[in-house]
BATOR-715078 format. One record per residue: x, y, z of N, C-alpha, C, CB in turn. Coordinates in steps of 0.2 Angstrom, whole numbers, padded with zeros to 4 digits, always signed. Glycine has a CB too. Layout:
N
XYZXYZXYZXYZ...
# end
This chain:
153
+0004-0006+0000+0000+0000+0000+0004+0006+0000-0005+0000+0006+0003+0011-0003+0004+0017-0004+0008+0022+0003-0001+0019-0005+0002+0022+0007+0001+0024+0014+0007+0024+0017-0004+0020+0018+0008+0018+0017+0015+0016+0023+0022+0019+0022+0017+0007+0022+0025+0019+0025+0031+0022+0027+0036+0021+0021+0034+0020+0035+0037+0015+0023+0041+0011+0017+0042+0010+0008+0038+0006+0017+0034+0010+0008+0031+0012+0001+0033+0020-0002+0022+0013+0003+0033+0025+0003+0036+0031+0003+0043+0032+0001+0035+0034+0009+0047+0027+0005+0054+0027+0006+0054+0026-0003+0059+0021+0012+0051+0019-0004+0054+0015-0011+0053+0021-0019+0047+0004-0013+0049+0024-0017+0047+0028-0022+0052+0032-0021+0040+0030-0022+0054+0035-0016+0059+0042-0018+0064+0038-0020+0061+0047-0012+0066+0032-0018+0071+0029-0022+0069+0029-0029+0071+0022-0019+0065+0026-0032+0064+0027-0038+0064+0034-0040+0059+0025-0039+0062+0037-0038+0062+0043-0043+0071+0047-0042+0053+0050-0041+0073+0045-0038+0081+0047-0037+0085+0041-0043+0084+0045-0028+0084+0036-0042+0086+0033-0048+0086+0036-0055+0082+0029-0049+0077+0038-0053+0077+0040-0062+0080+0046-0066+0071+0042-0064+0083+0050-0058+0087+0057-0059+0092+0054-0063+0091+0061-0052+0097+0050-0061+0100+0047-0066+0103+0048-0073+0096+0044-0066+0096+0047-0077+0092+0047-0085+0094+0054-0086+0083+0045-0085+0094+0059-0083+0093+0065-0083+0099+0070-0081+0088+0064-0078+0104+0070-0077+0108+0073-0075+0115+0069-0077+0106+0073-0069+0120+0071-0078+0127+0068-0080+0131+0064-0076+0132+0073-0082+0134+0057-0075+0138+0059-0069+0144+0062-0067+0139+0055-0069+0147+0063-0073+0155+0065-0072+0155+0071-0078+0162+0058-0074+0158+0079-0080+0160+0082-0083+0168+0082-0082+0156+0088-0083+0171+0084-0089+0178+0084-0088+0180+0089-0094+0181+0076-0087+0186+0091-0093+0188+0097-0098+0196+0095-0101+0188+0106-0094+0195+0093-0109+0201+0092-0110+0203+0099-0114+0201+0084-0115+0209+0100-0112+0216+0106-0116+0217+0102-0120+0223+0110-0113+0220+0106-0128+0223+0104-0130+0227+0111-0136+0220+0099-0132+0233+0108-0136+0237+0116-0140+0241+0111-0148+0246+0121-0132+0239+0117-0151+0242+0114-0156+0247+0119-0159+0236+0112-0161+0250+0117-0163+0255+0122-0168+0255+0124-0173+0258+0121-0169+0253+0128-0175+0250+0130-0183+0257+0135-0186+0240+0136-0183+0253+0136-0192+0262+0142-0194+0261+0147-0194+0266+0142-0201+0254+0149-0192+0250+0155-0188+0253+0157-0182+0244+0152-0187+0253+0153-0178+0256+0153-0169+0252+0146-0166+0252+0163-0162+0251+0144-0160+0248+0140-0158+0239+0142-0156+0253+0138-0152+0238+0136-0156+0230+0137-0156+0227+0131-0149+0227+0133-0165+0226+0131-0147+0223+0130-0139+0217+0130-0139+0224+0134-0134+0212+0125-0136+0208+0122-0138+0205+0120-0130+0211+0118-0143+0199+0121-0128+0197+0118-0121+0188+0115-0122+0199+0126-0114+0188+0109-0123+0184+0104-0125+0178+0102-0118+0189+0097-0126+0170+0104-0119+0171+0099-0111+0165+0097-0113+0172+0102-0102+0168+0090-0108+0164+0083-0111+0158+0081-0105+0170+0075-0113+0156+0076-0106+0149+0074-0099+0151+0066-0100+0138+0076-0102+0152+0063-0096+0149+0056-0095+0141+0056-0092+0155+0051-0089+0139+0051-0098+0130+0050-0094+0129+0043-0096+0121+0056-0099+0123+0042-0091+0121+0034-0093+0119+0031-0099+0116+0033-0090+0117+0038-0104+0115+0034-0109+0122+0032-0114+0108+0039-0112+0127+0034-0113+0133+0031-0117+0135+0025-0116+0139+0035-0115+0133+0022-0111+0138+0016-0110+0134+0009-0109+0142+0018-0103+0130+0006-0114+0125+0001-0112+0125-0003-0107+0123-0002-0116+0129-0005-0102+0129-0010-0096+0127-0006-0091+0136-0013-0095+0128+0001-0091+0127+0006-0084+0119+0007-0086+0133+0016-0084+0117+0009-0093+0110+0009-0094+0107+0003-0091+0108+0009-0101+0108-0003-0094+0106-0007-0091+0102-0006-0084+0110-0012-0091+0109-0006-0081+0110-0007-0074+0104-0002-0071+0118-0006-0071+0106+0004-0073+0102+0010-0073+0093+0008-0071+0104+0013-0082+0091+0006-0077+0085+0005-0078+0082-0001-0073+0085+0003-0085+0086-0006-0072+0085-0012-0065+0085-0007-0058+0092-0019-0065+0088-0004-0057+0090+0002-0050+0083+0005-0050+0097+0008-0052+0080+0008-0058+0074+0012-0057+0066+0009-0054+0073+0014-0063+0069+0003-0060+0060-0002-0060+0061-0008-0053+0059-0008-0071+0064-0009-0051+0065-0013-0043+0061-0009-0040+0074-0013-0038+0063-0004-0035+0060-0001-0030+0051-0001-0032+0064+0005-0028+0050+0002-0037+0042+0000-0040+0039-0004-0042+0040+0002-0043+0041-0010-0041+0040-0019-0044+0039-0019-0036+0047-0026-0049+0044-0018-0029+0046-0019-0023+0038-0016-0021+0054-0015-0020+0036-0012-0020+0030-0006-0019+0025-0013-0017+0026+0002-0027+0024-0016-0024+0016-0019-0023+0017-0025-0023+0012-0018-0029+0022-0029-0019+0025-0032-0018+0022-0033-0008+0032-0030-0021+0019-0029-0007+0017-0025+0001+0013-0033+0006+0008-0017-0001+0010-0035+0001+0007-0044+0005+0013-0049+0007+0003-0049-0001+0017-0051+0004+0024-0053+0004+0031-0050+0006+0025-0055+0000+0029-0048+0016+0037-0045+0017+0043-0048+0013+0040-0046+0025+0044-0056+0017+0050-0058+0014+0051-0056+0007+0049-0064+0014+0048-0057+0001+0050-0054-0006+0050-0046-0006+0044-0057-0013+0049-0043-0003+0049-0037-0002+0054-0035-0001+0047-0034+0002+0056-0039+0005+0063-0036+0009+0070-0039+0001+0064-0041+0020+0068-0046+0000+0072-0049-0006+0074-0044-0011+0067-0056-0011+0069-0043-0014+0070-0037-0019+0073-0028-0017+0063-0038-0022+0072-0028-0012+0075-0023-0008+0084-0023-0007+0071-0024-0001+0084-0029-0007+0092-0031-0006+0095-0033-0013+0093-0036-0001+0089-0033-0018+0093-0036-0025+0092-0027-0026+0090-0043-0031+0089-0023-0026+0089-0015-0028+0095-0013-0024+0081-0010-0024+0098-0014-0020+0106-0011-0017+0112-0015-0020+0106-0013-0008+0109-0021-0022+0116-0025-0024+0115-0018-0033+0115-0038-0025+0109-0017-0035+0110-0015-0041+0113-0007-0043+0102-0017-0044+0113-0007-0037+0114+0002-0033+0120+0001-0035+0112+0004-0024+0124-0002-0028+0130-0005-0028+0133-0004-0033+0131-0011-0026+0132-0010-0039+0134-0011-0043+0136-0007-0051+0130-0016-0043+0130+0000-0049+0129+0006-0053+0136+0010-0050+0121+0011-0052+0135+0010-0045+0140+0016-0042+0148+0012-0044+0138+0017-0032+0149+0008-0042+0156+0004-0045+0158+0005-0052+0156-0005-0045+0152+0002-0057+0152+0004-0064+0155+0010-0067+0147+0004-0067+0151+0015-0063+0152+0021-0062+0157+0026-0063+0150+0021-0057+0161+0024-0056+0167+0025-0054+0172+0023-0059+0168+0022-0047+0170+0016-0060+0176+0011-0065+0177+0016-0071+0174+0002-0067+0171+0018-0074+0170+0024-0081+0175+0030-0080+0161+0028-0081+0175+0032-0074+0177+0038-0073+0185+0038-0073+0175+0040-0068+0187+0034-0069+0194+0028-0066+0197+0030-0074+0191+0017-0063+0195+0026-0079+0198+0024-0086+0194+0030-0091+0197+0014-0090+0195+0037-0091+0193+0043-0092+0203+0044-0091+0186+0046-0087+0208+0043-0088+0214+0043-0088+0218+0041-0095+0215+0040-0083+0215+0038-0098+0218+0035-0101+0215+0037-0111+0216+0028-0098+0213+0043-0108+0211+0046-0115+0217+0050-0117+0205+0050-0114+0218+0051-0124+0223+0054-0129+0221+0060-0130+0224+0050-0134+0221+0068-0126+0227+0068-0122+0221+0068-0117+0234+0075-0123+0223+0068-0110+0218+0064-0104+0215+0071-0102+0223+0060-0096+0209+0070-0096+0205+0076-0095+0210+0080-0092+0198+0075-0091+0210+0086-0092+0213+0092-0089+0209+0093-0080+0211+0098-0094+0203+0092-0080+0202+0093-0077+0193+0090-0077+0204+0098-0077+0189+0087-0071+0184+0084-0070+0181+0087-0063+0184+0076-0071+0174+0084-0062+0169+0083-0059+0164+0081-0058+0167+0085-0058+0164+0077-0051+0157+0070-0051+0149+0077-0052+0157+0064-0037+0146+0074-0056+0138+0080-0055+0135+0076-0053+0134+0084-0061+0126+0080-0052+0121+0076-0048+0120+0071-0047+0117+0077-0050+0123+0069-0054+0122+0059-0057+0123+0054-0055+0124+0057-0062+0130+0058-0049+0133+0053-0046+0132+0050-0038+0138+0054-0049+0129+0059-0038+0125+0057-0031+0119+0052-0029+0122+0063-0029+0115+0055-0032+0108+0052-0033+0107+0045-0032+0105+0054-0040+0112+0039-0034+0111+0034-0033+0114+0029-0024+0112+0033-0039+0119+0035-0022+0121+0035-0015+0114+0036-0011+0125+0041-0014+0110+0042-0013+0105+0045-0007+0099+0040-0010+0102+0055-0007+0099+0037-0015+0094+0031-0013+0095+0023-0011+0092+0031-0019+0102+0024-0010+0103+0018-0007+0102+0019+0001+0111+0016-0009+0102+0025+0003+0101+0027+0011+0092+0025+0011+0103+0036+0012+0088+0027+0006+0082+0027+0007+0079+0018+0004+0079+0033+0004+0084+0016+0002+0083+0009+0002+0081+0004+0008+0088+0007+0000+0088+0007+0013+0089+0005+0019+0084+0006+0022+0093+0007+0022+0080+0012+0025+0076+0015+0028+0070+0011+0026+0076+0021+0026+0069+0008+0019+0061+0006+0016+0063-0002+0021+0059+0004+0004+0069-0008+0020+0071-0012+0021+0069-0012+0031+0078-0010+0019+0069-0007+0034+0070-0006+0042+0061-0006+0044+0077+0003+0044+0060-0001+0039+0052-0003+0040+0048-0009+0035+0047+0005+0037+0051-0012+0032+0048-0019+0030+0051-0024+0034+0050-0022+0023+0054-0024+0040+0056-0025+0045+0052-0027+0053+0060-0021+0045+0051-0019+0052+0045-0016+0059+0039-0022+0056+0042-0006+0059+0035-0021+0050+0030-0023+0048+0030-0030+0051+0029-0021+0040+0034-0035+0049+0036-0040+0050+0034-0042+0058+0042-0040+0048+0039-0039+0060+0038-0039+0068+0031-0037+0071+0044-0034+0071+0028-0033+0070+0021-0030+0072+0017-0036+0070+0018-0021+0069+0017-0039+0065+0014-0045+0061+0014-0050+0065+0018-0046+0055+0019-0052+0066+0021-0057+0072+0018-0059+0078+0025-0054+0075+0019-0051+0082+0018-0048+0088+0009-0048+0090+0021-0041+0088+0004-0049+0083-0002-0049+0083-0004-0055+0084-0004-0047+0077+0001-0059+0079-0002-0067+0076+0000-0070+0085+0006-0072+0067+0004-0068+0090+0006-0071+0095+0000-0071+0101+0013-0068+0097-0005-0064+0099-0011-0062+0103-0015-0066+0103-0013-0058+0102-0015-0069+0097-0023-0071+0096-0024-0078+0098-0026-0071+0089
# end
């Protein structure tokens, strides 16, 4: 159900995912000088790393977004709630590593960035891994109050 706390958490998860789609992870500025028979000529380039370049981070991308909202209505069955809750972090995880690794072999470009920066893009899937946790801790409580009823009667 909607209502619940949890439900709340998994949705802002999603829609931070979906920032993602939307925002770059990494901008970087390559120099470059050349020599002409003019004088030299200099040159300052700047580029974006985004998800939609690199089809395994898409991928991944897109599994990070559509989890937490497959997770929502999933609300009758904690256990597969909470399952899929933890395959949504491993996919999190696994964005953010990709991620990083993209950025990491950005060194190895002819001639290399001059200068970079992580952007929104690369936040966003950190602050939803926090609110993963949080849906995780109240699919948790639920469980336990569940429990704690079934022991009453």
């Amino acid at each position: 159900m909607i209502q619940r706390k949890q439900s709340i958490y998994l949705f802002i998860a999603a829609l931070l995912n979906a920032g993602v789609f939307y925002f770059s992870l990494y901008t970087y500025h390559i120099f470059t000088s050349a020599a002409t028979t003019t004088g030299t000529t200099n040159t300052d380039t700047f580029f974006e790393v985004k998800v939609n370049d690199h089809y395994p981070l898409l991928l991944i991308a897109v599994v990070m977004t559509i989890l937490p909202l497959i997770t929502i209505f999933m609300f009758r069955n904690r256990k597969r709630q909470t399952r899929l809750s933890f395959v949504c972090i491993l996919a999190i995880a696994s964005f953010i590593s990709m991620a990083l690794n993209r950025v990491a072999h950005l060194s190895t470009l002819n001639p290399p960035p001059t200068h970079g920066s992580y952007w929104i893009g690369s936040i966003l899937p950190a602050i939803s891994f926090v609110f993963i946790i949080l849906a995780i801790l109240g699919i948790s409580r639920d469980e336990k109050l569940v429990k704690s009823v079934d022991r009453l009667r």
